[in-house]
C-alpha positions as CSV (number, residue, x, y, z in Angstrom):
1,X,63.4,144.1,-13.6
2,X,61.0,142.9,-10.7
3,X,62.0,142.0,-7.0
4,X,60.3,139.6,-5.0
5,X,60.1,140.1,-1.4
6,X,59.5,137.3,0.8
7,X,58.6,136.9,3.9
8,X,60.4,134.0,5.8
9,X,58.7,132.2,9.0
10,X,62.0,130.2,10.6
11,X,65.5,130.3,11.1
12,X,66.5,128.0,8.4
13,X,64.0,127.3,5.7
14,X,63.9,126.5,1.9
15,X,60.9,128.3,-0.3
16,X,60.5,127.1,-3.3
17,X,59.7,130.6,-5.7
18,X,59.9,128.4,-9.3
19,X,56.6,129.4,-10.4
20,X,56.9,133.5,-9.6
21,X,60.2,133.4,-11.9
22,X,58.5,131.3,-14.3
23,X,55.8,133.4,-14.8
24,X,57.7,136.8,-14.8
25,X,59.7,134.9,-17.5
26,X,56.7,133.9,-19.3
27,X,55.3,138.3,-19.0
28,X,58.3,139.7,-19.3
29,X,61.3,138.1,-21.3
30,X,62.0,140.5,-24.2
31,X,62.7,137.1,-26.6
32,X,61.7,133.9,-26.5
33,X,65.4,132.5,-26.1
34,X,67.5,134.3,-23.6
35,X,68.9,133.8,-19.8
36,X,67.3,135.0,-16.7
37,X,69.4,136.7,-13.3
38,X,68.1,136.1,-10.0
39,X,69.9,138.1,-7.0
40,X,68.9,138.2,-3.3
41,X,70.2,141.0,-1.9
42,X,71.4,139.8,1.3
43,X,74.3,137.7,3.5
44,X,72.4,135.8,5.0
45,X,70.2,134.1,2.4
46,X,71.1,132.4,-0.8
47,X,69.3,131.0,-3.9
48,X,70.5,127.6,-5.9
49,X,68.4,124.9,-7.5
50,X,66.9,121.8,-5.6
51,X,64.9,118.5,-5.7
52,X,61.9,119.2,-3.6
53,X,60.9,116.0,-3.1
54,X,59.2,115.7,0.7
55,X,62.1,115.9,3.4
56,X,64.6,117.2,0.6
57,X,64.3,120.8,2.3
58,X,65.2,119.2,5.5
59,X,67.9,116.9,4.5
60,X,69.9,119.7,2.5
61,X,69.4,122.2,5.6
62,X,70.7,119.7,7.7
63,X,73.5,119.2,6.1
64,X,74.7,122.9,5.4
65,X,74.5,123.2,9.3
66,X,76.8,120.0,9.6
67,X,79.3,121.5,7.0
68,X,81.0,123.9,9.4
69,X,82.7,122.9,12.6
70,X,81.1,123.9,15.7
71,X,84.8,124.5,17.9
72,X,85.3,127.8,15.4
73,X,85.8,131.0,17.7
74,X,83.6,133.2,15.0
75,X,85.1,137.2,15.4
76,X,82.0,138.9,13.9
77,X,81.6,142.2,15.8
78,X,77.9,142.4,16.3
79,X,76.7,138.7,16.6
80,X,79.5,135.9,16.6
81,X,76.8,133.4,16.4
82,X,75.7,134.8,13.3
83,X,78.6,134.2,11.2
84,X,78.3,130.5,10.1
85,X,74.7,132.2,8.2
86,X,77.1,134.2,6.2
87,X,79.5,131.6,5.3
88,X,76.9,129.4,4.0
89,X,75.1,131.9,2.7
90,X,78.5,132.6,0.3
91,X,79.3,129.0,-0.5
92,X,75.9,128.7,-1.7
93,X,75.7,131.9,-3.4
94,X,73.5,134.9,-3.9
95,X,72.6,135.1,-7.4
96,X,71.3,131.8,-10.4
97,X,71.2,133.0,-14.1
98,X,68.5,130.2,-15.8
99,X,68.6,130.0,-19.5
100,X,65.0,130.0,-21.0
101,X,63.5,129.1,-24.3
102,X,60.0,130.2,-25.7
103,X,59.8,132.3,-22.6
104,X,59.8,128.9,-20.2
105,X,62.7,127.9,-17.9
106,X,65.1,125.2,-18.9
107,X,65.1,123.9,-15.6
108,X,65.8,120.0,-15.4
109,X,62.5,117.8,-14.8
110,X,63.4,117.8,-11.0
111,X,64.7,121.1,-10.5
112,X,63.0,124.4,-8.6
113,X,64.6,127.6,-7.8
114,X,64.9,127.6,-4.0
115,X,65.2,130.8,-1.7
116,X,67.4,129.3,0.9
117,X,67.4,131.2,4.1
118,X,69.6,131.0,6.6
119,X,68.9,133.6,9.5
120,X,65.2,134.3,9.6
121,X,62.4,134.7,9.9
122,X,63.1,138.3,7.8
123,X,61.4,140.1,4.9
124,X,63.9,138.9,1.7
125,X,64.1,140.7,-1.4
126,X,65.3,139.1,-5.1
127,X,65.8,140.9,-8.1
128,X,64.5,139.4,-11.3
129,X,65.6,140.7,-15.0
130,X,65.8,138.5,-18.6
């Protein structure tokens, strides 16, 4: 198993992290046919698969923001303004398992793995195993 940490630099942002997890796949898969688990271990951050094509980031943060109504009286105990992070962060999803053949991801010809973070900047860590 590896983990990544990565260092965030805004509030919202998308990082793509495609080629570190392809070539931890490529160094460390144990076969050549197998599946790969990503997790960040976090509430506020979430990892899926995206088109990266310029703006793409943008357009997809955008529209997570839009997603949840702004007239919700959030109860979170520390931060109330904090909780629509978490709620994203869980529809999206913490954790990607990526199938992989001859130690390279079958990812589709437009798709990287994203890091999609949602209350930063912050220092995010993901755990890697295949």
């Amino acid at each position: 198993m590896k983990t990544l940490n990565i260092r965030t630099q805004q509030k919202d942002q998308i990082i793509n992290i495609t080629d570190v997890v392809a070539e931890y796949v490529h160094r460390a898969a144990k076969s050549d046919i197998g599946l790969c688990t990503l997790f960040v271990a976090h509430t506020t951050a979430a990892l899926t698969t995206a088109d990266l094509d310029p703006g793409t980031d943008l357009d997809f943060l955008e529209a997570l923001r839009r997603i949840l109504p702004e007239d919700i009286h959030y109860r979170h105990p520390h931060d109330p303004s904090h909780t629509p992070d978490h709620i994203l962060s869980s529809i999206i999803g913490p954790s990607l398992v990526i199938p992989y053949s001859n130690k390279r991801l079958l990812l589709g010809v437009w798709q990287s793995i994203v890091l999609v973070e949602l209350d930063g900047p912050r220092q995010r860590n993901i755990h890697i195993s295949c």
